[in-house]
N, C-alpha and C positions, 0 to 999 in steps of 0.2 A: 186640855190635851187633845181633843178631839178640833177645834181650830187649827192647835199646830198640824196634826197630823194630816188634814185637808188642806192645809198651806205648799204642806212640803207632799202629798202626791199634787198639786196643780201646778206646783214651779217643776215637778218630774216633767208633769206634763206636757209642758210649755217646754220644756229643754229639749223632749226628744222630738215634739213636732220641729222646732226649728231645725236638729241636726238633720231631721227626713227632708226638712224643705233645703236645707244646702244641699243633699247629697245630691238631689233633683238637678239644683242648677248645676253642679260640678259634671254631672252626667251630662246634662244640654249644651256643656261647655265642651264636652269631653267629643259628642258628638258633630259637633258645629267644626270645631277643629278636624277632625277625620274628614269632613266635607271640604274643609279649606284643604288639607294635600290632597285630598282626590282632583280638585280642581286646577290646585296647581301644579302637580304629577301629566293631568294632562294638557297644560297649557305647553310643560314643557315637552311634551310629547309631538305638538302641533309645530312647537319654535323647532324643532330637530327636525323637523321633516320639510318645512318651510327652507331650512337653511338647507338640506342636501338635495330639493328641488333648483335650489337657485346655486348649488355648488352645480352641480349638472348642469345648466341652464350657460354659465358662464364657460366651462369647458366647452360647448357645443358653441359657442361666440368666439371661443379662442378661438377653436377648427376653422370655423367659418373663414377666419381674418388669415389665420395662415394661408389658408386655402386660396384666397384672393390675393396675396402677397405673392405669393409664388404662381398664379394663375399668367394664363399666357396668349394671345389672341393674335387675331390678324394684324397685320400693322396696318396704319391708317395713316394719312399723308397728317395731321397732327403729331403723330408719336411721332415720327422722321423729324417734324420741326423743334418738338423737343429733344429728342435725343442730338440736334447739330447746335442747339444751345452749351 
C-alpha cells in the first residue's frame, strides 16, 4: 500500500512539474509574439512614413516639371532655329 501510494504522489509529481514547465514555455511563447507585433507595429510605422516622405518628394518633382514646362526665357538664336523648323 505504501508503494502504490508513493507511486501515485511521484506520478502527481511529475504531472504538475511538467504542466508548470509548459506553462513557462506557453508564457515565453506568449511573450516573444507581443515582441514580434511590437516590431512589426513599428516596421509598419517606418514603411508609412518612408512612403509619405517619398509621396511629398514626388509632388515637389511634379511642381518642379510643371514649373520648367511652362517656364519662359530669353530667346536665343537656337530657339529661333527651332521654332522655323
Amino acid at each position: 500500500m505504501k508503494k502504490a501510494t508513493l507511486l501515485a504522489i511521484s506520478c502527481a509529481t511529475l504531472a504538475i512539474a511538467a504542466c508548470n514547465r509548459n506553462q513557462d514555455q506557453l508564457n515565453e511563447n506568449d511573450i516573444n509574439a507581443a515582441q514580434s507585433l511590437d516590431d512589426l507595429s513599428n516596421d509598419a510605422a517606418n514603411v508609412a512614413s518612408e512612403a509619405q516622405a517619398l509621396e511629398n518628394q514626388a509632388a515637389q518633382l511634379n511642381q518642379e516639371a510643371t514649373d520648367l514646362d511652362n517656364a519662359t526665357g530669353a530667346q536665343t538664336p537656337a530657339d529661333e532655329n527651332i521654332q522655323g523648323m
